[in-house]
C-alpha positions as CSV (number, residue, x, y, z in Angstrom):
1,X,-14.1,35.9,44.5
2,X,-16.1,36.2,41.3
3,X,-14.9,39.1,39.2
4,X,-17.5,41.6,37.7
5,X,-18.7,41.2,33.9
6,X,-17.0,44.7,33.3
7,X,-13.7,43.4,34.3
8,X,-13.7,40.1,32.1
9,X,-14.4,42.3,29.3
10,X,-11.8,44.9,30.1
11,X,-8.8,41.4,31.1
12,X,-10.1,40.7,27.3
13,X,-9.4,43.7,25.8
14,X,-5.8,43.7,26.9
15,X,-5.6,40.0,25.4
16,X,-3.0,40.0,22.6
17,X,-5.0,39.8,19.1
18,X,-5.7,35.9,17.7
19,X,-5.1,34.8,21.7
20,X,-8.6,35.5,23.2
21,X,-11.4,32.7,23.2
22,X,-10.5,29.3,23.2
23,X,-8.0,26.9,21.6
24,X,-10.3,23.5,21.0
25,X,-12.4,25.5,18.1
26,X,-9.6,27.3,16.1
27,X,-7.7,23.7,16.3
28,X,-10.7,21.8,14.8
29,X,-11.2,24.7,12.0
30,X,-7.3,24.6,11.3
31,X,-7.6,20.7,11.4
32,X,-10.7,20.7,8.7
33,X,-8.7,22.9,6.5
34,X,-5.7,20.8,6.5
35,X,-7.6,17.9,6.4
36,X,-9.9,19.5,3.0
37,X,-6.5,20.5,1.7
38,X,-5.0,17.4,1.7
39,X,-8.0,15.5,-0.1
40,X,-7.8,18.0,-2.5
41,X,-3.8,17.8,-3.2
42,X,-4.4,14.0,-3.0
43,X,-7.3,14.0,-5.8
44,X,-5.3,16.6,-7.7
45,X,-2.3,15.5,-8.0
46,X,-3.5,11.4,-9.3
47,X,-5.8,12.9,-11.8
48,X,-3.2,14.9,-13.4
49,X,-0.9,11.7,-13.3
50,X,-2.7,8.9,-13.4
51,X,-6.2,9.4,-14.4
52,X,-6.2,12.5,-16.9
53,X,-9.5,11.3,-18.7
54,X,-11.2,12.7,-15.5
55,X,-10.1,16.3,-15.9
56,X,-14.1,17.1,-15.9
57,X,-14.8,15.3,-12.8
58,X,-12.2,17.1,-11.4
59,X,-13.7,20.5,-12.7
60,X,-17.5,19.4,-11.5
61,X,-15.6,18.8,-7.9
62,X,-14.0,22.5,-7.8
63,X,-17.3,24.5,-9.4
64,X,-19.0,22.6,-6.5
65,X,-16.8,24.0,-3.7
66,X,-16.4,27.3,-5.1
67,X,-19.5,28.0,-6.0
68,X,-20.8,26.7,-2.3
69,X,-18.8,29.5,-0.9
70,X,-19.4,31.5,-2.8
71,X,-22.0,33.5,-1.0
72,X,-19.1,34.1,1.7
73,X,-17.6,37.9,1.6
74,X,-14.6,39.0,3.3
75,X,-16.7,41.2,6.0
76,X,-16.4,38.5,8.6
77,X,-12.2,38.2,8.1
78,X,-9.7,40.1,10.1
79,X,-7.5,42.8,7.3
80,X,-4.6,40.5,7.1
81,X,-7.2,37.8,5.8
82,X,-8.4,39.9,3.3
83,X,-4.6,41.2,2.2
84,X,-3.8,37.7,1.8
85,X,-6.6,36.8,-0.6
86,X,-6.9,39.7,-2.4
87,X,-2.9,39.5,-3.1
88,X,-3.6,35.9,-4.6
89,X,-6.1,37.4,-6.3
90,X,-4.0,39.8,-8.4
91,X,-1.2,37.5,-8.4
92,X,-3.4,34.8,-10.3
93,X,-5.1,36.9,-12.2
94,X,-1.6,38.4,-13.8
95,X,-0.3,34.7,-14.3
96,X,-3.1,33.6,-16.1
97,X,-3.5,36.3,-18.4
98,X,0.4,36.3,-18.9
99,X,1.3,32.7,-19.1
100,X,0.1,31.1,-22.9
101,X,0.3,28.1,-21.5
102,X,1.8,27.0,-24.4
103,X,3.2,23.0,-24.0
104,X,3.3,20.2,-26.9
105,X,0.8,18.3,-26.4
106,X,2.4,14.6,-27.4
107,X,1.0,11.9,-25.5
108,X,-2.6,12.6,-25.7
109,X,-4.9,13.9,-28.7
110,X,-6.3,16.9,-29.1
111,X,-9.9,16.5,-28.4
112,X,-9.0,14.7,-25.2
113,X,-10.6,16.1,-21.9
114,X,-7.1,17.3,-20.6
115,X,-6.5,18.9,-23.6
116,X,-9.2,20.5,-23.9
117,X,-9.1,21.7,-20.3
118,X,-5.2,22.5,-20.5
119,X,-6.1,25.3,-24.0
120,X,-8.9,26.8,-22.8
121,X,-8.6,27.2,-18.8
122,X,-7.3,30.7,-19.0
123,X,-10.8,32.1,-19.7
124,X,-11.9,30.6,-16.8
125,X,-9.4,31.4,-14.6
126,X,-8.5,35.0,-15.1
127,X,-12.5,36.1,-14.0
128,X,-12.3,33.8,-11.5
129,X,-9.5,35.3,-9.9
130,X,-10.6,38.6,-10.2
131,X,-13.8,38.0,-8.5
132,X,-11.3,36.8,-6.0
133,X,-10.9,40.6,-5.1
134,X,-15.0,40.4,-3.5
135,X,-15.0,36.4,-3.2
136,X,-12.7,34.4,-1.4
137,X,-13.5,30.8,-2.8
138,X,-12.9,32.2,-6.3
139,X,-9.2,32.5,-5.0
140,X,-9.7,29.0,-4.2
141,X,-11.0,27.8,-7.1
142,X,-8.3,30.0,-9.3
143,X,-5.7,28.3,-7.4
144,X,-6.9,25.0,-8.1
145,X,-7.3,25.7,-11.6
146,X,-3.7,27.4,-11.5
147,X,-2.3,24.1,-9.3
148,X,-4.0,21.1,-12.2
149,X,-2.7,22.9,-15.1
150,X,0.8,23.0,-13.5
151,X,0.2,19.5,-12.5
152,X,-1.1,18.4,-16.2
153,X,2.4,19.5,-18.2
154,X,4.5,16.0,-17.7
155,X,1.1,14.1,-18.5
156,X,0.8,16.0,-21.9
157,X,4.4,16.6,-22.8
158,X,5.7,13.1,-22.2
159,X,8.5,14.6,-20.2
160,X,9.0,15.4,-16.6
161,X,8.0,19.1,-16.1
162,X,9.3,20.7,-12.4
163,X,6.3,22.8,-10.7
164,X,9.0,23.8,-8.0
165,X,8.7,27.8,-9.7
166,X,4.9,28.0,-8.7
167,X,3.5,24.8,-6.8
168,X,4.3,26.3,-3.3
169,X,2.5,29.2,-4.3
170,X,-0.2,27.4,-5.9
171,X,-0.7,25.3,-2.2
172,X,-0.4,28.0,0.1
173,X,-3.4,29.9,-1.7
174,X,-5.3,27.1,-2.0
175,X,-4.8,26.5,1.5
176,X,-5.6,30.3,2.6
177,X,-8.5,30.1,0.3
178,X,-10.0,26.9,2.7
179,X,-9.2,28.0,5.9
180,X,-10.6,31.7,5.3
181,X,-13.7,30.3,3.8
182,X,-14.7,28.2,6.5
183,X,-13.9,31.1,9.0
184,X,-16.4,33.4,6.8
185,X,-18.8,31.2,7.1
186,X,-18.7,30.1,10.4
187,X,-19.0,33.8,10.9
188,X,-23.0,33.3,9.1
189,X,-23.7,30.2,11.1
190,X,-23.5,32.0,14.5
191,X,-25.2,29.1,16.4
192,X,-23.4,26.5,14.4
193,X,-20.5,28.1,15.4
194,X,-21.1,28.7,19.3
195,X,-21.5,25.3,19.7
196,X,-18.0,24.5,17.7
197,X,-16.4,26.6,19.6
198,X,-16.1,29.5,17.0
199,X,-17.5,32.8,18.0
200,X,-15.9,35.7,17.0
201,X,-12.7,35.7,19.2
202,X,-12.0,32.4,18.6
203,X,-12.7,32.8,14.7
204,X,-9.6,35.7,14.9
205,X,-7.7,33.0,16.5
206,X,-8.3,30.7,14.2
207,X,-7.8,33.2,11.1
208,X,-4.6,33.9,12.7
209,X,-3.6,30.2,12.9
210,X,-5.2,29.4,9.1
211,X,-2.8,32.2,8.1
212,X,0.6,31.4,9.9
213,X,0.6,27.8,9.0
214,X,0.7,29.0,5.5
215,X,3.5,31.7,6.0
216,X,5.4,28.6,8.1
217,X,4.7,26.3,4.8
218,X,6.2,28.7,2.9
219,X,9.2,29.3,4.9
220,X,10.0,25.6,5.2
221,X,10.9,25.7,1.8
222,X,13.8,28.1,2.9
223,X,14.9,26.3,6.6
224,X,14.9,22.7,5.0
225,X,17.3,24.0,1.9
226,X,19.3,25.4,4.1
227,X,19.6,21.7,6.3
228,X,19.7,20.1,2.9
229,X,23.3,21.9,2.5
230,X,24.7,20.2,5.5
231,X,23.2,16.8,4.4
232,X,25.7,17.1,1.1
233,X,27.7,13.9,0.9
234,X,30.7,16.3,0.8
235,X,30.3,16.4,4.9
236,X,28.5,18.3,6.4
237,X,30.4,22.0,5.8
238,X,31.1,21.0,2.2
239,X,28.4,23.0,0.9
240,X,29.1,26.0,2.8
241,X,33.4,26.0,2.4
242,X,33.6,24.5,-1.1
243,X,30.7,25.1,-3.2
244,X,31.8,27.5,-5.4
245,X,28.5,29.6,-6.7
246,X,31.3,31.4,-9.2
247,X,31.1,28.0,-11.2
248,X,27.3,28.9,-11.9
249,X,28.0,32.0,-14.2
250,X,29.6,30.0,-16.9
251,X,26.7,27.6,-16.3
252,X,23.8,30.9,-16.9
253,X,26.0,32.1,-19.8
254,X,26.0,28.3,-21.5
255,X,21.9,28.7,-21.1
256,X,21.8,32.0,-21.8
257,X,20.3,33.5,-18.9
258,X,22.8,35.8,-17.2
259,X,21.3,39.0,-17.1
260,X,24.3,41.0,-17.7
261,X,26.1,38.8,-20.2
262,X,26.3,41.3,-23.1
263,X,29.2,42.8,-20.7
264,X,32.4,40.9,-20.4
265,X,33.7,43.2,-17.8
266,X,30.3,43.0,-15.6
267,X,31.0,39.1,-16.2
268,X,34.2,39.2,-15.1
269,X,33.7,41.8,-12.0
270,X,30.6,39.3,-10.9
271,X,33.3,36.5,-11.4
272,X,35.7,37.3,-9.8
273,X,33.9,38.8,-6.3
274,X,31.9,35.3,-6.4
275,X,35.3,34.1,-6.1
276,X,36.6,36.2,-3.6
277,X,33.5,36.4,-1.7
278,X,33.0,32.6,-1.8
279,X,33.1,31.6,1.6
280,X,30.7,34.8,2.8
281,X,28.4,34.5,0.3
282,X,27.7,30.7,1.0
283,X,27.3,31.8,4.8
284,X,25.2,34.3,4.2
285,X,23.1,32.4,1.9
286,X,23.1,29.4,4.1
287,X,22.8,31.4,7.6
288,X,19.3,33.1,6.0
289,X,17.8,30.0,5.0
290,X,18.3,28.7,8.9
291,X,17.1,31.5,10.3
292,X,13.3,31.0,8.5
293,X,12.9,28.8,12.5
294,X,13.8,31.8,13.9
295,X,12.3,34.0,12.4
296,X,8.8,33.9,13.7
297,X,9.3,34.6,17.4
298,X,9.3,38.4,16.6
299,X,7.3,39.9,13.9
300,X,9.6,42.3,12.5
301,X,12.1,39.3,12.7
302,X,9.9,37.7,10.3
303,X,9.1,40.6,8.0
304,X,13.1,41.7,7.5
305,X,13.7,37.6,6.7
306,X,10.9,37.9,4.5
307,X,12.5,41.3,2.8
308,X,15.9,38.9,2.3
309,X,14.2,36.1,0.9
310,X,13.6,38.2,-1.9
311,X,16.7,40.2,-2.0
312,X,18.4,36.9,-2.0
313,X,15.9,35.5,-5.0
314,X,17.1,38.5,-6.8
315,X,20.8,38.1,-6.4
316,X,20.2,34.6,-7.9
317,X,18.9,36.3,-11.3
318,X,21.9,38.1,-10.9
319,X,23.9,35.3,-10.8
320,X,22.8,32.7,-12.1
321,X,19.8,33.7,-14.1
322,X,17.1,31.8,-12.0
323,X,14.0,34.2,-11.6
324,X,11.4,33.0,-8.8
325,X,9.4,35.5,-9.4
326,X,6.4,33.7,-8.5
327,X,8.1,33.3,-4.7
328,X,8.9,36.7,-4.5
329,X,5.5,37.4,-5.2
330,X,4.3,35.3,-2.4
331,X,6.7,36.9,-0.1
332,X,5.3,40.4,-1.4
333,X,2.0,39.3,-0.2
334,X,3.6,38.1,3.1
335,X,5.5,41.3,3.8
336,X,2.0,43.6,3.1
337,X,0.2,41.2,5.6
338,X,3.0,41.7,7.7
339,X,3.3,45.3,7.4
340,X,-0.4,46.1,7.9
341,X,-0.7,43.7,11.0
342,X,-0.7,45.1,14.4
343,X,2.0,44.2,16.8
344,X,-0.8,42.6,19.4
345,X,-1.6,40.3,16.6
346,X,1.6,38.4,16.4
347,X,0.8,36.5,19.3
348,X,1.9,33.3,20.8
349,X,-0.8,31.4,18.9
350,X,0.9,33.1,15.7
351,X,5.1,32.5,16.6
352,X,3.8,28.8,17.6
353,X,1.8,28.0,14.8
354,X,4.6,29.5,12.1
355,X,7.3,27.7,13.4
356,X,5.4,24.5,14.0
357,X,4.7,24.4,10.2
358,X,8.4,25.6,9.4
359,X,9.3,22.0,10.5
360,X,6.3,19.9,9.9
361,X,4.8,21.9,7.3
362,X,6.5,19.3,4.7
363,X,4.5,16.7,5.7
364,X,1.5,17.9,4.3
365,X,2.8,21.2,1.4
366,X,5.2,20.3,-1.2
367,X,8.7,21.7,0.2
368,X,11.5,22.4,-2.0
369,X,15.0,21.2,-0.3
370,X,17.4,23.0,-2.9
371,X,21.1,22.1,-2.5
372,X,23.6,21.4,-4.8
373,X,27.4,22.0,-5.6
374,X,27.7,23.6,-8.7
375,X,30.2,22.2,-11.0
376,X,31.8,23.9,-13.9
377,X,31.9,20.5,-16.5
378,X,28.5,18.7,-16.7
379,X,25.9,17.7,-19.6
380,X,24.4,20.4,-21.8
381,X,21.4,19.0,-23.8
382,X,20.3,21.8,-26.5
383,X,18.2,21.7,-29.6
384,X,19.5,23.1,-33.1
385,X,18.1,23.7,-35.9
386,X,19.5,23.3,-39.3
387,X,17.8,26.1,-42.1
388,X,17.1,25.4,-45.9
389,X,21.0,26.9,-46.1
390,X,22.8,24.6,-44.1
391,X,23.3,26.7,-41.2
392,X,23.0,25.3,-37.8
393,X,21.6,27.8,-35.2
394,X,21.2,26.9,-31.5
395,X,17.6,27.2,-30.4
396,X,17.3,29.1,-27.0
397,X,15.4,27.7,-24.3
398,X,13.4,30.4,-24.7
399,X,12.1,29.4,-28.1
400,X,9.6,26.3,-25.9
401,X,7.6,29.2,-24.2
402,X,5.8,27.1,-21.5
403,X,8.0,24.4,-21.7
404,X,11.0,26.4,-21.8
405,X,11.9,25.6,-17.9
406,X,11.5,22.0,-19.3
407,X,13.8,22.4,-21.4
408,X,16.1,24.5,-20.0
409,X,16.8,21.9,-16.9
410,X,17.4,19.1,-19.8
411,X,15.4,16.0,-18.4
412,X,14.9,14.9,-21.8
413,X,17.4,12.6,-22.5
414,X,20.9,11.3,-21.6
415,X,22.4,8.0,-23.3
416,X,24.6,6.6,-20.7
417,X,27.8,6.4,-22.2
418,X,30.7,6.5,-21.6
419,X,32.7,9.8,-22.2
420,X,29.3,11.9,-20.6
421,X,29.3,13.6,-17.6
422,X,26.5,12.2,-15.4
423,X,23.2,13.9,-16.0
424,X,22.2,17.2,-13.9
425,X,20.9,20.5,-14.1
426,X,23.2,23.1,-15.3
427,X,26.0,21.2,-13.8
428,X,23.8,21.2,-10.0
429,X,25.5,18.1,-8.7
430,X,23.9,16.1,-6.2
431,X,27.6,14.3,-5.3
432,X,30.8,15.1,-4.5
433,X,32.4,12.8,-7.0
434,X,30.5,14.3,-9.7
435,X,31.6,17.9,-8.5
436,X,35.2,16.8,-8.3
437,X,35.1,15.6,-11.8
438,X,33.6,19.1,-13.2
439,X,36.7,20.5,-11.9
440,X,38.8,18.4,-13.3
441,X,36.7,18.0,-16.7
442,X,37.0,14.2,-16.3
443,X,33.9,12.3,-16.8
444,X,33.6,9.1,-14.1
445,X,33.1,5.9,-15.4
446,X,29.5,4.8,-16.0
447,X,28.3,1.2,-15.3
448,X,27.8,-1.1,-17.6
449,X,24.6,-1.7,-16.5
450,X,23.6,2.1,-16.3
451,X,20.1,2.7,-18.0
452,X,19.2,5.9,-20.4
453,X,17.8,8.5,-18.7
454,X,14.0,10.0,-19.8
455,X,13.4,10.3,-23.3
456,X,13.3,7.9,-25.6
457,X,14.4,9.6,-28.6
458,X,11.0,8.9,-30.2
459,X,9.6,10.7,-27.5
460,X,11.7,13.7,-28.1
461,X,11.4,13.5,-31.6
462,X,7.4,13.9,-30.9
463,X,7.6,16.2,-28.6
464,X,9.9,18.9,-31.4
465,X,7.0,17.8,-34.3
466,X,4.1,18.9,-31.5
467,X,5.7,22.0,-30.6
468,X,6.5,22.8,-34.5
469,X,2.8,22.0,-35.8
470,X,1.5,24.0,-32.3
471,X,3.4,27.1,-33.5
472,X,3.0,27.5,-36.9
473,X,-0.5,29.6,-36.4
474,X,1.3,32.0,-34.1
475,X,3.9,33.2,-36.5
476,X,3.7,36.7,-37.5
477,X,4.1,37.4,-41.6
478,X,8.0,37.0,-41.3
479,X,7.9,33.5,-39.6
480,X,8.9,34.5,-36.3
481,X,7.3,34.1,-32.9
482,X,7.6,36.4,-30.0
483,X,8.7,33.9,-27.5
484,X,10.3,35.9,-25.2
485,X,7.1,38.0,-24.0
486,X,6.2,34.7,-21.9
487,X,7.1,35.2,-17.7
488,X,10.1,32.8,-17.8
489,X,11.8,31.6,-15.0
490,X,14.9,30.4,-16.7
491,X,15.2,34.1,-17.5
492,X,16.8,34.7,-21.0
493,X,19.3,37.7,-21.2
494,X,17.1,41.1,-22.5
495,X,20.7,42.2,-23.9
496,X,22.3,39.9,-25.6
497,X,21.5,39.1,-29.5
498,X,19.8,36.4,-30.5
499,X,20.2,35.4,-34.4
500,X,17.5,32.6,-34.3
501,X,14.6,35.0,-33.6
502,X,14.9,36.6,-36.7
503,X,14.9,33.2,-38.8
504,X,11.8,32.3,-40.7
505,X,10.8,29.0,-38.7
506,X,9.1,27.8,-41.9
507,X,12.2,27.5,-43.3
508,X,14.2,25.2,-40.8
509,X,14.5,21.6,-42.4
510,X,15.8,19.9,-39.9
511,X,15.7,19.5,-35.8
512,X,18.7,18.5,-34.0
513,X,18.8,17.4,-30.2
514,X,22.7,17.8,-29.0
515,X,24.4,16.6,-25.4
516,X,27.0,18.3,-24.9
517,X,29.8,17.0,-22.1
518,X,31.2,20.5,-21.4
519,X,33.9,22.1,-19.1
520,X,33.2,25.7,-18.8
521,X,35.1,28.7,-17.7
522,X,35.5,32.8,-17.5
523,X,38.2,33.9,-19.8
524,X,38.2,38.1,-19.9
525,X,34.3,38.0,-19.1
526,X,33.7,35.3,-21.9
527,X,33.0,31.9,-21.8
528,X,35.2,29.6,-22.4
529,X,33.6,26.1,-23.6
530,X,35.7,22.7,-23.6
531,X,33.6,19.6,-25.3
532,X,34.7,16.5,-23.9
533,X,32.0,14.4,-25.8
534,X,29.3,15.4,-28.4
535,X,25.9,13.0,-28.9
536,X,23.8,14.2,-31.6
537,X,20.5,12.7,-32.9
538,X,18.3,14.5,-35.7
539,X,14.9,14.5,-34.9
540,X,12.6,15.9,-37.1
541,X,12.1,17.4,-40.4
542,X,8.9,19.7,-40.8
543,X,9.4,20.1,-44.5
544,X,8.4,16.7,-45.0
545,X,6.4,16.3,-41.5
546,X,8.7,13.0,-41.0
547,X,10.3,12.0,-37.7
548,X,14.2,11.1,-38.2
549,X,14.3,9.5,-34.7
550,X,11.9,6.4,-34.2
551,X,8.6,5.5,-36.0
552,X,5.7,7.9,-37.2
């Protein structure tokens, strides 16, 4: 019996949201952006490693694409579309304008193309973004610019540079900024787009589907950090009975990034309940990072995870000083989308697409898998400055701007020898051993045929000179530089003093690099510092413009 046209268009009304239409034509559009995306990561990513002399090729490629788009509104996208977009919009708009981009530039000169491009990419950024707000493929093309810069700060330092702070971020909007735009235009194409498949039910299903494998993308980065944790050579509930996240303060204190650190007895209260509270915390931690699978098959599953991915983000500044702030941005975004959406709209197509890309998103986005025992002795690289008087001051991290992240995790060099704790990040061990010999401040025997890590020390001593010579301009009458009004996310305490900000950096004859083999601990809310073995090297003196480490 054939049913009347009234009644197919009333069984479609009751459809859920994103499930009407067909599947073949949202699939194809969700393939082509994935597909675009990955060309573009592809291209991205070996220009700003191997082939930075095409930086303006690169540019032509982007202008093209965004400026082909371009025409495209938002009219033709569903609201959560358009919150999505708009929220990268502001987001890139604030990074640009707040981020001075501020790196040595040491392996390349300054009138090279990636240079050039690195200096000046703000201007074009920050309007692109904002025309982001009317525009979608200027989110796109804001994203790319954001996502090469990034990608360009290990080519130009000489030093490996982590984009793990922004480089999920940077992806997912990029991704967004595809899919939506090819939706959009489908949306002007309407004959192109009937026979693809794509007419206007099937373009809300594909919007849905564009938009969830980015939200799944982004949760992956949570699920496979928490199976990382099992994965720990410790067996597989090391992580979660024996890391000891206590160990970390100490660790925030050494960098200077605990938040609360001007206050022994807030120290010592955090301390202490990390201590108590070990076992809980490292469940709870652990039990929301699994539950990022889970949390798609019901939306307001999805938008209370979403709430504690940045609750939990924030109780890591607390802890340990580590500010994702670009992440909980994202998962702002995520939680307006969420909050705006209707319940019909979290439909099959949506649960199935998210937690598709929770598990397989990582074949295609960059996913983080962040798990580590922290360990309360391990290598602490610094630099120092020595002044006209022959005081030595310790430089913050902070001091770098840009590269301050750089710094602060300390890939710059480690000498192999013996007597040094094995190389990691704020005593973030990957291996049991290594933890077992924090704790018992004990460094293991290194091989005889262990190599240096990063560096050279002619490398580093290039890298202070370029930063020196880059600064010089931006000191204020006094010598000093306002280095902490830069969106850090090694975080440097607001309330605890820092002597070196007041010295005249036109005065400092001498830069020091120091490796420190420390065992740390909490003695009445103050740390307690234990230096197994000290390498020092002197790198470079500005008053003379002569490196002490390696040839000019």
């Amino acid at each position: 019996m054939t049913m009347p046209v009234s009644a197919h268009a009333a069984a479609r009304t009751v459809e859920p949201h994103g499930e009407a239409g067909g599947l073949a034509g949202p699939l194809m559009l969700l393939l082509a952006a994935l597909l675009g995306f990955t060309l573009l990561k592809q291209g991205t990513d070996f220009i700003a490693a191997e082939r930075p002399g095409l930086i303006l090729v690169w540019c032509g490629v982007i202008a093209l694409l965004t400026g082909a788009f371009l025409p495209v509104g938002y009219g033709a996208l569903p609201a959560y579309a358009r919150t999505a977009l708009r929220g990268g919009a502001v987001f890139l708009a604030l990074y640009f304008a707040l981020e001075p981009f501020a790196v040595p530039y040491v392996t390349l000169p300054l009138d090279h193309p990636a240079v050039l491009f690195h200096g000046h990419v703000r201007w074009a950024a920050i309007p692109l973004a904002m025309l982001g707000v009317w525009r979608p493929s200027a989110v796109f093309g804001a994203a790319m610019l954001l996502w090469m810069t990034r990608g360009l700060h290990s080519e130009l330092t000489g030093f490996y540079f982590s984009d793990l702070d922004i480089r999920n971020v940077a992806e997912i909007l990029t991704f967004w900024g595809i899919g939506f735009c090819f939706i959009a235009l489908a949306a002007r194409l309407p004959l192109s787009a009937m026979r693809l498949g794509l007419t206007g039910p099937e373009r809300l299903r594909a919007a849905i589907m564009v938009l969830t494998a980015g939200i799944g993308a982004h949760l992956a980065n949570y699920f496979w950090s928490g199976l990382a944790k099992l994965w720990m050579d410790g067996g597989i509930l090391s992580w979660i009975l024996d890391n000891r996240l206590a160990d970390g303060i100490p660790g925030a204190l050494e960098k200077g990034t605990l938040p609360y650190a001007a206050s022994p007895e807030l120290v010592q209260l955090g301390y202490d309940a990390l201590i108590l509270l070990q076992v809980p915390v490292n469940l709870a931690a652990f039990g929301l990072q699994i539950f990022a699978i889970a949390a798609p098959l019901r939306k307001k599953w999805l938008l209370l995870a979403t709430i504690g991915y940045d609750i939990f983000h924030v109780a890591v500044w607390l802890a340990l000083g580590l500010l994702f702030w670009k992440w909980i941005a994202l998962n702002f975004i995520i939680t307006a989308i969420l909050v705006a959406m209707p319940e019909t709209a979290w439909s099959r197509t949506a649960r199935a697409t998210t937690m598709s890309f929770v598990v397989l998103g990582m074949l295609l986005f960059r996913t983080a898998t962040l798990a580590w025992y922290d360990s309360p002795g391990f290598t602490s690289p610094y630099f120092v400055a020595r002044l006209a008087d022959g005081r030595e001051m310790r430089i913050p991290n902070a001091f770098f701007r840009s590269s301050s992240y750089q710094v602060s995790q300390g890939r710059l060099w480690w000498p192999a020898e013996a007597g040094h704790f094995r190389h990691s990040i704020w005593g973030s061990v990957l291996s049991y051993d290594d933890l077992d010999a924090g704790r018992r401040c004990e460094a293991r025997e290194i091989a005889l045929d262990a190599e240096p890590l990063y560096g050279p020390p002619e490398r580093l001593a290039e890298f202070v000179r370029a930063y020196h010579r880059q600064m010089q301009p931006r000191l204020d009458e006094d010598g000093r530089l306002a280095y902490y009004l830069v969106p850090h996310h090694h975080v440097p305490s607001p309330f605890v003093a820092d002597p070196f900000y007041a010295v005249d950096k036109r005065r400092i004859d001498t830069y020091l690099f120091r490796l420190d083999s420390v065992c740390l601990g909490i003695e009445d809310g103050r740390l307690t510092r234990r230096v197994l073995k000290r390498t020092e090297l002197p790198l470079y003196d500005p008053q003379t413009d002569e490196l002490l480490t390696g040839a000019d």
